[in-house]
N, C-alpha and C positions, 0 to 999 in steps of 0.2 A: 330238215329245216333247222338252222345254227337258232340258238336261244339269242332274242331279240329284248333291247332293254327298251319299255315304253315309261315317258313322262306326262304322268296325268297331273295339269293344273287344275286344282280344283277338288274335293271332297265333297261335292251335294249330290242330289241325287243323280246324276247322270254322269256325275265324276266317277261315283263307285259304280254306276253300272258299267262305265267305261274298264276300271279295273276288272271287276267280274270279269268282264267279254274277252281280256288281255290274258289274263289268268287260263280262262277257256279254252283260250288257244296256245297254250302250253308257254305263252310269253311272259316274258319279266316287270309287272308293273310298278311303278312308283308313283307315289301321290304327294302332291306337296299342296299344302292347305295352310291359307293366311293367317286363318281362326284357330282359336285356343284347341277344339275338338274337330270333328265333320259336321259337317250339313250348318255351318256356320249363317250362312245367309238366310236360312230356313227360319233358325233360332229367330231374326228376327221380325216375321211373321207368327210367329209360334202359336199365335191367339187365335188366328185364323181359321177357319173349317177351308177343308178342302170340297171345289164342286163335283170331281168326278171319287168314286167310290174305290177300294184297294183296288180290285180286281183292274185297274187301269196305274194301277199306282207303284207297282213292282216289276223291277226287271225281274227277264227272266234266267238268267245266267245269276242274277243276283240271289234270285226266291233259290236256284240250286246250290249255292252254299251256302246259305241260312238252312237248308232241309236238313245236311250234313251234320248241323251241329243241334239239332232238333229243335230247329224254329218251328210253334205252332203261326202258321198263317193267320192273317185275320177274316175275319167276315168280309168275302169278296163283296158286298154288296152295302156294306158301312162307310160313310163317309168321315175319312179320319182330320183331326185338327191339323194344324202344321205338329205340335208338340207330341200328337202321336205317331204321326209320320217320324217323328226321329226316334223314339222312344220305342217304337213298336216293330222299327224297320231301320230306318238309319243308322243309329246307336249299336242295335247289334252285329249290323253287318258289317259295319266299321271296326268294331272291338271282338268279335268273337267267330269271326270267319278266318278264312287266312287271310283276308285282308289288314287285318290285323295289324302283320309285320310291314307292310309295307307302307302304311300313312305316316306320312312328316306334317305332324299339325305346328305351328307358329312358323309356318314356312311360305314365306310370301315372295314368289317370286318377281325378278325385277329386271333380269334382261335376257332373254334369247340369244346362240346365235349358232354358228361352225365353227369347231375346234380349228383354230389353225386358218379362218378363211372372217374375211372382212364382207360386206355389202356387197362389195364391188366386184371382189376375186370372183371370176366361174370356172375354169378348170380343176376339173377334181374335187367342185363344190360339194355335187349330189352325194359323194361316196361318203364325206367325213360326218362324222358324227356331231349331233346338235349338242352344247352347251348351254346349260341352265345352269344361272346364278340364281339363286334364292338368300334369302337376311333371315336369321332365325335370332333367339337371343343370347348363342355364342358370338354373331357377326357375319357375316358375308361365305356363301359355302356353294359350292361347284357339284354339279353332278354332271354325266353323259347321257344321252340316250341317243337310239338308233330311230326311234320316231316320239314324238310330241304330239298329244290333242289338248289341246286348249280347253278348258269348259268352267272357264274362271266365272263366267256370267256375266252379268252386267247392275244385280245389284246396288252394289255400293259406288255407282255411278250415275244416279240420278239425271233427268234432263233438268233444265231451271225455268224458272217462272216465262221469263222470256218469252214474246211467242214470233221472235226471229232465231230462235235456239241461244240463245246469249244469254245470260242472267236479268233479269232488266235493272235498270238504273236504285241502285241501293239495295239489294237483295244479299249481297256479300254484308254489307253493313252492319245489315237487320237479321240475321243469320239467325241468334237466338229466339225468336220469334216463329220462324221459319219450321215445319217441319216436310219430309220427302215422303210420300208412296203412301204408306197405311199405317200410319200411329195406334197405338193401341187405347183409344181414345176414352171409353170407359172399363180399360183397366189400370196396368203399371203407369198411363199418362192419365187416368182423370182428372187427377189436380190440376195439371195445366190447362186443362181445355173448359173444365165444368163451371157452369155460370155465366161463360162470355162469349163475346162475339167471332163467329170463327170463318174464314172464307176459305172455300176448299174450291181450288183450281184444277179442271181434269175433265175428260167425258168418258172415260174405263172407269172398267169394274174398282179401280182404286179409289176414285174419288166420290161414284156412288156407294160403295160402300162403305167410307166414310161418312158419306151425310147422312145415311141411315144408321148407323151407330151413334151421331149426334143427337137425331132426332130423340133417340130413343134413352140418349143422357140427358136430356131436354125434361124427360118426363119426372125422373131423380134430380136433378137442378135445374130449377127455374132459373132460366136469364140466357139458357145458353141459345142461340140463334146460330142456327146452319145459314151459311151463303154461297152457295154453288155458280163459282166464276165460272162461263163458257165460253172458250174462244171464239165456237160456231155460234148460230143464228137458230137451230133448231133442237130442240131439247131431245124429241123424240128420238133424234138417232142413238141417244144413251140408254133407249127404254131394253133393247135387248130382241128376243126372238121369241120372247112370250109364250104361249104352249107347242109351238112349234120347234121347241130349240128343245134336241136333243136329249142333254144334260137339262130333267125338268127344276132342279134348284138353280139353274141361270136364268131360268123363262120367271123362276117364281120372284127372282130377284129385279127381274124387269117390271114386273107388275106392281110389286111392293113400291118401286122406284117411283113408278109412274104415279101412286095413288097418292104417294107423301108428296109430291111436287103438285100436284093436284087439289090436295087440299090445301097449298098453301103453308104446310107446316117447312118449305123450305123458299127461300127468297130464292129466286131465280135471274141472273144477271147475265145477257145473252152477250153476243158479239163483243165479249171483254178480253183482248187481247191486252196484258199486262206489260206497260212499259217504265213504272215507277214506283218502287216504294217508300215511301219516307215514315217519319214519327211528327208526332204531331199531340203533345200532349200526354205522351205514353201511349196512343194508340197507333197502329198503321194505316195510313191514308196510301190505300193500292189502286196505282191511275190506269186510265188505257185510253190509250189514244194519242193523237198529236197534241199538242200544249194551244191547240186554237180552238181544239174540240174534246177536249177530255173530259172524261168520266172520274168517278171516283165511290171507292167504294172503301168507310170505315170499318177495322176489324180489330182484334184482341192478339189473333194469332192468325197465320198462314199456311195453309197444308196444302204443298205443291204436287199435283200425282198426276203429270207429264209425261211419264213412260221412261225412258233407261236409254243408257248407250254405252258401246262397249269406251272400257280403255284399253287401248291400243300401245301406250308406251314401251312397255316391256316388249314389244316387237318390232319394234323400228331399225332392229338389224337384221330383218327378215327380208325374202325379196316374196312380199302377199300382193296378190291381185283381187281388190276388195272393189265392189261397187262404191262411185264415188258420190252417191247421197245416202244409201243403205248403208254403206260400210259391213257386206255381208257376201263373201266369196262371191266372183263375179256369176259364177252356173247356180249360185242359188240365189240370189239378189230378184232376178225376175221370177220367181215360182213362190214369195214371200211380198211383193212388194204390196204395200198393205193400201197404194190406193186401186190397186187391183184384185185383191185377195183378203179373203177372211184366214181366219185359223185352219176353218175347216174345206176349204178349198185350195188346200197349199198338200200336193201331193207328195207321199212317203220316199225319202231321200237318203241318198248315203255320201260312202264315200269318195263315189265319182264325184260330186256336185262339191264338195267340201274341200278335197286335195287342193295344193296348191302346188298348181303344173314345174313354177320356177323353184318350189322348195318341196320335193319331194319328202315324205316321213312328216311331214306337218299339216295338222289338221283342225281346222273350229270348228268347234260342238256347243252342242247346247243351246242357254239363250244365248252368248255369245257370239253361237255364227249368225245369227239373225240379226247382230246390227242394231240399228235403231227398228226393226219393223215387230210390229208389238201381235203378230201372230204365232208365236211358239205353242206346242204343246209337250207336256210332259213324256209323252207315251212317243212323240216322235225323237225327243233326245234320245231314248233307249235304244230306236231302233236307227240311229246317225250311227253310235258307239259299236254296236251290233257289227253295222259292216264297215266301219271304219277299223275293227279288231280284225274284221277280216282278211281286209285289203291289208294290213301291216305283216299277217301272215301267211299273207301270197296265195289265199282261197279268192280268188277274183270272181268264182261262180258266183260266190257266197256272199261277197260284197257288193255283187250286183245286184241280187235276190229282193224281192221286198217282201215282207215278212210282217207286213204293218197296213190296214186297209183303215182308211178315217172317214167317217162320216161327217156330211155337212152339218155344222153345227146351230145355225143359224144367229148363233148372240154375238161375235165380231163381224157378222158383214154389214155393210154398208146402210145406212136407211134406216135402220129397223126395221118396225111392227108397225105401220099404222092404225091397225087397230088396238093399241095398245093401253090407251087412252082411255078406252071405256071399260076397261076387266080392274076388276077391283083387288086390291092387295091380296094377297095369299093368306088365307086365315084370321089375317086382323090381327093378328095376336106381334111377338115381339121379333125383331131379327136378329137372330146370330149372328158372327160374321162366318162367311166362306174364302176360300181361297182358291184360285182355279190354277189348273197347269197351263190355261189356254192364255197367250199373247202377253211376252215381256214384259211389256210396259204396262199392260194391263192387269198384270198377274193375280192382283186380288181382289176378290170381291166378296157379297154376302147376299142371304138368301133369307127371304121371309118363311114361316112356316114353326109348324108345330104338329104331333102327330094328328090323322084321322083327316086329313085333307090329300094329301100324300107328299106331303112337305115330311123328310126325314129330321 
């Protein structure tokens, strides 16, 4: 088999696991990474605990060259922050494996395409090799490869307040004000949030685990008021899977949720679909509704955690066949669509479902290929990488193989817990934050608990 050049966009977790699997198979990877280091998007979560424990958190082509250069493992059974995830796992694998030589960190790419072939051209399309431009801070620089996986994310793409996917009226404006996903609300950000009034729009793990991080700045600064904007009518479907969800710190983070909304220590504003922000005295006056029936709800600050969607730019000289409201390869689009699917009923995929028939050697990974659908897990980007390294070198058993079995999780599917309502927070005591690998857009959350309950 001739040596194969692979371009991985992307350095986080599933970028390097894709490197590993490329390496594995004796191919040529290269990595090209926006951020100053790897695992850039991670950095910003870094506060965060993770819900599932290492032993879910490490590739395994990846955990084989860290062994090489004598990485001790962690405790498969400890739940690492994000900052140990980089520190303990990331960082090294990036800087001290042979992956090494191959990361181009401030290297952001910016357009895809065919040497030598336009959109339009098809003869002789498939054989030429793909062109990447990436901007570093020499200026604009060219590379080849013979196959491309995407695993850029969808981070740094936030959805908007909006809840016809648009920004709503003044939210560009009011920007400063404004913050996306999971701030880190009583750390590097207390000063902005402590004391005042805060409304956190979302029903994932993002935005409860921001109001439970509020609450509990609330106890250190008096003044501060959580307001949990809900599009929907029914709170409980945000409560989670309770003792029946798998990963028991997501169950214990539904419970905690339910108990603080229950006592009142958080305002609850239901069917508030956001269609205006304005100022108004220095505060935000956030509306919902037509202007013959609107609501409105005053706040200090805005924390938007909506979920994620890719950008797609840098491929618009590709010929992709993307589901047209997912925007998630059309064979995986229905096996992810999240008003049919939880995380954990989205069965183990490769790179059959991924390929794209019209651009051979190109493939989305990660949360990336998921689109806007907010069920991703970590441990399934591994195993997308896995046979997508395979399929590039031409093991097709291998690439068809699953290698990956998921249990239903119960804390993204639909409804909740009805009985959720009546179990009482997890220990009483204070909540960490967590961070789950489970569903894009809902990427982060946090879990009540303390030891001698079985809260880690």
């Amino acid at each position: 088999m001739p040596d194969k050049t692979v371009a991985i966009i992307g350095a986080g977790p599933v970028g390097l696991a894709a490197a590993a699997h490329v390496l594995d198979r004796g191919l040529t990877p290269i990595v090209l990474e926006a951020g100053p280091a790897a695992a850039h998007a991670v950095r910003q979560w870094q506060h965060v605990q993770l819900f599932s424990p290492w032993q879910y958190n490490v590739d395994k082509a990846a955990g084989r060259l860290l062994a090489a250069v004598g990485w001790n493992s962690p405790d498969p059974d400890v739940y690492p922050t994000g900052r140990e995830l980089i520190e303990d796992y990331l960082r090294p694998l990036a800087t001290k494996t042979e992956l090494s030589g191959v990361i181009r960190t401030d290297s952001r790419v910016t357009a895809i395409s065919r040497v030598g072939f336009d959109k339009v051209k098809s003869r002789g399309r498939a054989q030429a090799p793909f062109e990447v431009r990436y901007r570093n801070g020499k200026g604009e620089e060219t590379l080849q490869a013979d196959a491309v996986i995407d695993v850029s994310g969808t981070w740094f793409t936030p959805n908007p307040a909006g809840g016809n996917g648009l920004p709503a009226l003044g939210e560009q404006a009011h920007a400063d004000r404004i913050a996306y996903a999971m701030p880190d609300v009583r750390g590097s950000q207390r000063s902005r949030y402590a004391g005042k009034t805060i409304a956190v729009l979302g029903a994932g793990h993002s935005a409860i685990g921001t109001l439970v991080d509020l609450v509990e700045l609330a106890k250190d600064a008096p003044g501060t008021q959580p307001i949990w904007l809900l599009r929907g009518h029914d709170p409980a479907k945000a409560f989670g899977g309770g003792s029946n969800d798998q990963l028991a710190a997501r169950g214990e983070l539904g419970m905690a949720f339910a108990a603080l909304v229950r006592s009142g220590q958080i305002q609850v504003e239901t069917d508030f679909g956001v269609t205006q922000i304005a100022d108004a005295s220095g505060r935000l006056h956030i509306s919902a509704g037509a202007a013959s029936a609107r609501r409105q709800v005053i706040a200090d600050e805005l924390i938007v955690a909506t979920g994620f969607r890719p950008d797609l730019s840098a491929l618009s000289e590709l010929r992709l066949r993307l589901d047209p409201a997912i925007e998630a390869p059309v064979m995986l689009a229905p096996l992810i669509d999240p008003n049919e699917h939880s995380c954990g009923t989205v069965r183990p995929h490769g790179a059959r479902e991924l390929a794209q028939v019209d651009e051979p050697g190109f493939y989305l990974a990660g949360m990336k290929s998921y689109g806007r659908a907010p069920t991703f897990l970590m441990t399934t980007g591994y195993e997308q990488v896995r046979s997508i390294a395979a399929d590039i070198a031409g093991d097709k058993d291998a690439a068809a193989r699953v290698e990956l079995v998921l249990p239903e999780t119960g804390v993204c599917t639909r409804g909740g817990v009805e009985s959720i309502a009546a179990l009482p927070g997890c220990c009483g005591g204070p909540v960490p934050a967590r961070v789950d690998s489970c569903c894009a857009d809902d990427a982060m959350a946090k879990a009540a608990g303390k030891s001698g309950c079985g809260c880690s």
